[in-house]
C-alpha positions as CSV (number, residue, x, y, z in Angstrom):
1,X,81.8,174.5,69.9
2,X,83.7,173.3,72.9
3,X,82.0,172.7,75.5
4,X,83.8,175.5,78.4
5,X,82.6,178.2,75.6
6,X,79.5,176.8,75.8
7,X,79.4,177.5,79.7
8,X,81.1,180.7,79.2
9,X,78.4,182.1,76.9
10,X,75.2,180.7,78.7
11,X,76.4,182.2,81.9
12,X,76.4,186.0,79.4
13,X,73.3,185.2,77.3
14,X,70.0,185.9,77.8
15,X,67.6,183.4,79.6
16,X,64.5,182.0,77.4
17,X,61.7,184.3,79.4
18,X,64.3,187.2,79.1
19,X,64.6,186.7,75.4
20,X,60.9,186.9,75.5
21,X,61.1,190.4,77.5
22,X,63.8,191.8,75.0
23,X,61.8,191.0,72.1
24,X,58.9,192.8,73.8
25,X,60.7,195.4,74.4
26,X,62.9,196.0,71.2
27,X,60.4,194.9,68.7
28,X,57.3,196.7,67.0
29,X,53.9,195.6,66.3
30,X,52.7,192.1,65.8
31,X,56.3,190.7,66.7
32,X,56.4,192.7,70.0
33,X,53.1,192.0,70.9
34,X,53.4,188.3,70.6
35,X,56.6,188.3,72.4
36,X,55.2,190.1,75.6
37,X,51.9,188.0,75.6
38,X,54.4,184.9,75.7
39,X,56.2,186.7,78.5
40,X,53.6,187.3,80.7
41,X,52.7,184.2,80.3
42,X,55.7,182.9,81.3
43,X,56.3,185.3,84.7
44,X,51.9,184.8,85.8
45,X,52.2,188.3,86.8
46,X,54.0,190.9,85.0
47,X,53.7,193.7,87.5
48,X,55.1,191.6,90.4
49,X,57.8,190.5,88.5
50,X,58.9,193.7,87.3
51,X,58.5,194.9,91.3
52,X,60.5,191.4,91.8
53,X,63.4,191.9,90.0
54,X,66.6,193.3,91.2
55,X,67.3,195.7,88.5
56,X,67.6,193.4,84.5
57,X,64.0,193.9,84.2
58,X,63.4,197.1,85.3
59,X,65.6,198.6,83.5
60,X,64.0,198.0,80.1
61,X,60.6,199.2,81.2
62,X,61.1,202.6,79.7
63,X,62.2,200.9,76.1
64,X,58.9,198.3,77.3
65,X,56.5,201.2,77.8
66,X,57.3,202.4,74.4
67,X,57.3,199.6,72.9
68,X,53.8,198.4,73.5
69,X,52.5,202.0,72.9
70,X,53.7,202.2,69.6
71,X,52.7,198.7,69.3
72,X,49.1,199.8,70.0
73,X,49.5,196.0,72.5
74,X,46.5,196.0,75.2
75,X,47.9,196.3,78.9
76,X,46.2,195.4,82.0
77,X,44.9,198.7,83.4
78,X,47.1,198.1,86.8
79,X,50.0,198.0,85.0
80,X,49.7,200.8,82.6
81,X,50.5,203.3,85.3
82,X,53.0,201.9,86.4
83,X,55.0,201.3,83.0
84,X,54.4,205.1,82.3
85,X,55.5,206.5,85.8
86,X,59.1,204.8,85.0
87,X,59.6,205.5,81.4
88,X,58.6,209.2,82.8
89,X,61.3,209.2,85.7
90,X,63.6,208.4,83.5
91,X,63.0,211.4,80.8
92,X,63.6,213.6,84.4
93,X,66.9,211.5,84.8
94,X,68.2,211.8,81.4
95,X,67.5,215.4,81.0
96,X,69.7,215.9,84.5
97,X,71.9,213.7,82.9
98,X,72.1,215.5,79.7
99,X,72.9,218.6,81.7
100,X,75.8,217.3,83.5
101,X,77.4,215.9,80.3
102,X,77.0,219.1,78.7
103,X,78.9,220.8,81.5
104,X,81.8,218.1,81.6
105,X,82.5,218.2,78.2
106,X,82.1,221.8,77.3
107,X,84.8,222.4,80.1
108,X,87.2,219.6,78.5
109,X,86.3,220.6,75.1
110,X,87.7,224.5,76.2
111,X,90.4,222.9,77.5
112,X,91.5,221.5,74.4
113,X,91.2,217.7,76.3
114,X,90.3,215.2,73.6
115,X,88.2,212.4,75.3
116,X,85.9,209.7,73.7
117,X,82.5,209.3,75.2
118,X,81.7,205.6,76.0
119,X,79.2,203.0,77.3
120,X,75.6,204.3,77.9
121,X,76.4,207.7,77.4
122,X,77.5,207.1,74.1
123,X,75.0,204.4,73.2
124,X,72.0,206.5,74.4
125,X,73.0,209.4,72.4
126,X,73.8,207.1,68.9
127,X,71.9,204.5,69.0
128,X,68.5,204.8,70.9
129,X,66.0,207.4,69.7
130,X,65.1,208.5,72.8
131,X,68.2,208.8,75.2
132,X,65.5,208.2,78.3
133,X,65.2,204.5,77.2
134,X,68.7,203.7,78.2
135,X,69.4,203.9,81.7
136,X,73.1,205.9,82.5
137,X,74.7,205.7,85.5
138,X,78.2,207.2,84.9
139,X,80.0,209.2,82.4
140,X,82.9,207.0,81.0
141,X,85.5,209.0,79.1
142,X,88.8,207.5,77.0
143,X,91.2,210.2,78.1
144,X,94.9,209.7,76.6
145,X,97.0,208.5,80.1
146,X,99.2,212.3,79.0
147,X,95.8,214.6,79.4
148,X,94.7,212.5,82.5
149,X,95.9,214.9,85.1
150,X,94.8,217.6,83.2
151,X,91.3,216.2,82.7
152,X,90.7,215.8,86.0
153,X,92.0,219.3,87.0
154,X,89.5,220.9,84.6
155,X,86.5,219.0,86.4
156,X,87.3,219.7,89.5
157,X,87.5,223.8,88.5
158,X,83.8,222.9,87.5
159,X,82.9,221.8,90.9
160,X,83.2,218.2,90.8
161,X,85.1,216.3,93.4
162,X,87.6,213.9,92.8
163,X,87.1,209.8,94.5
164,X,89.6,208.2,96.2
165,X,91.1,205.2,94.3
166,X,93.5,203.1,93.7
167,X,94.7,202.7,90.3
168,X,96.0,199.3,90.5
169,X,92.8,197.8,90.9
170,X,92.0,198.4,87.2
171,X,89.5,200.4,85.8
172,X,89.5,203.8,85.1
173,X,93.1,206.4,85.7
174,X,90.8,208.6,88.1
175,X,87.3,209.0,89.0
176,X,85.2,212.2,89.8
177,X,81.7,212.7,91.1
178,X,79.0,215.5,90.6
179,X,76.9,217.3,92.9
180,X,74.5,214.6,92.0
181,X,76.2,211.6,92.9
182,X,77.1,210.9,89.6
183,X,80.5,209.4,88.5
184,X,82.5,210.8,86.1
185,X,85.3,207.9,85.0
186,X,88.8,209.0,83.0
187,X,89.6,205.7,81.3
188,X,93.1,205.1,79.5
189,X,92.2,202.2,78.1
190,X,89.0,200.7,77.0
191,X,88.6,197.8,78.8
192,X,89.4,197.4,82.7
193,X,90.9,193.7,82.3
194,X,94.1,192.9,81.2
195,X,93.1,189.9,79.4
196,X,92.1,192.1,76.3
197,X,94.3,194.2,74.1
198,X,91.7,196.8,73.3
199,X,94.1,199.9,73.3
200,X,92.8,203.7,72.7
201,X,95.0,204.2,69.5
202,X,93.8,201.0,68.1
203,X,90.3,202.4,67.1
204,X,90.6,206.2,67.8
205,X,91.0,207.1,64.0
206,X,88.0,205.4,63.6
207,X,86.2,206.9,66.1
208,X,83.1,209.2,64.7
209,X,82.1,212.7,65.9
210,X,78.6,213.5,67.2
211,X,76.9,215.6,68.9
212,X,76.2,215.0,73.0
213,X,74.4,217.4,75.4
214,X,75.1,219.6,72.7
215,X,79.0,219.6,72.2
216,X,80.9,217.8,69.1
217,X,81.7,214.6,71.0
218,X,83.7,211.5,69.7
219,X,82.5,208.3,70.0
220,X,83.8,204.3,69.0
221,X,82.1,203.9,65.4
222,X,79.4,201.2,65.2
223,X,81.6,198.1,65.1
224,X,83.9,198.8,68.0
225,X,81.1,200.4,69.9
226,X,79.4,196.4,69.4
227,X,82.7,194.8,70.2
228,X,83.0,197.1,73.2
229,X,79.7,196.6,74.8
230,X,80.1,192.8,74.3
231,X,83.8,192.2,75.2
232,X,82.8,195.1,78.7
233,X,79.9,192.9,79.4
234,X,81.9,189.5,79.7
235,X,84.1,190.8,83.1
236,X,81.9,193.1,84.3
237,X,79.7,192.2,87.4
238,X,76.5,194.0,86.1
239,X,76.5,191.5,83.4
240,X,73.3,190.3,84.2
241,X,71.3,193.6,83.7
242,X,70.4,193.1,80.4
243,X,70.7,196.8,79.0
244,X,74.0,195.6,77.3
245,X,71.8,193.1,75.4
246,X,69.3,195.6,74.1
């Protein structure tokens, strides 16, 4: 392996004392509990470094708090609390999430608009069993660049209001924003970088249908929803969360 790759992927992949965290976190029983003994170990105080971090920890503390429950792993009675309060937040979250993806789609499902849910939406809804252990910021849609206009002028029938933004940037064809602040994204392609050809038609008869907030929902089938996540995570800038990882 050349050494520039090597620099690319250490600057993507997980540090040692995150490794331990993700094993924590993702594992069950013996393995899990060894792995966040070894962790805490690592950090001194857990607690502190959770309140520490700037945002790679603490989003796996849901997936963490679960973890160790079902685990049946001893935590320190001052930190038990406060695992539980954020794995409970974020059930209120995702359910308000779950709502607003219910509304989007059942308007461009009417509509006849054929979209393919993405990223965390996607993810939590496929491949976590609880959709509250994966953190969603956005809804990221694969609109064809033909329904674009349309898409967006369903949406913003529904209430939501569209962002100013400048296509040429990259990313997504338009952006729109609920009542709640969050963003609704109409992507034409599935990756904001030039650098890789990873068009819409290329996987879209591959694509599975599921259901989301209720509504028959497309999304990328398993190994183009992994290349996605891992080809997304090496441009974009919240690489170092590690919910792409988990």
């Amino acid at each position: 392996m050349s050494t520039r790759l090597v620099q690319i992927l250490s600057a993507m992949m997980p540090a040692p004392e995150q490794t331990l965290l993700l094993r924590a976190a993702l594992l069950r029983g013996d393995l899990c509990g060894e792995a966040w003994k070894s962790w805490s170990a690592v950090v001194g105080d857990p607690k502190q470094a959770m309140i520490d971090d700037r945002g790679a920890v603490k989003r796996l503390i849901p997936a963490l708090y679960v973890a160790l429950r079902e685990s049946g792993v001893d935590v320190d009675a001052s930190l038990a609390p406060y695992l539980k309060l954020a794995y409970v937040r974020e059930q209120m979250r995702s359910r308000t999430y779950d709502r607003i993806c219910g509304e989007v789609l059942s308007a461009l499902h009417d509509a006849d608009v054929t979209v393919v849910m993405l990223r965390g939406g996607a993810l939590a809804a496929t491949v976590y069993p609880d959709p509250a252990l994966r953190h969603c910021h956005d809804i990221a849609l694969l609109v064809p660049a033909t329904e674009i206009e349309r898409a967006r002028t369903v949406l913003v029938q529904t209430g939501r209001t569209t962002v100013p933004w400048n296509v040429a940037d990259g990313g997504p064809a338009a952006i729109l924003r609920d009542e709640t602040s969050l963003p609704i994204e109409l992507h034409t392609r599935l990756l904001d970088t030039p650098y890789y050809i990873f068009g819409r038609d290329a996987v879209i008869d591959r694509c599975e249908r599921v259901s989301i907030a209720g509504v028959e929902t497309l999304v990328l089938c398993a190994d183009d929803a992994l290349l996605h996540v891992c080809a997304h995570a090496s441009y974009s800038e919240a690489r170092w969360s590690m919910r792409w990882l988990a």
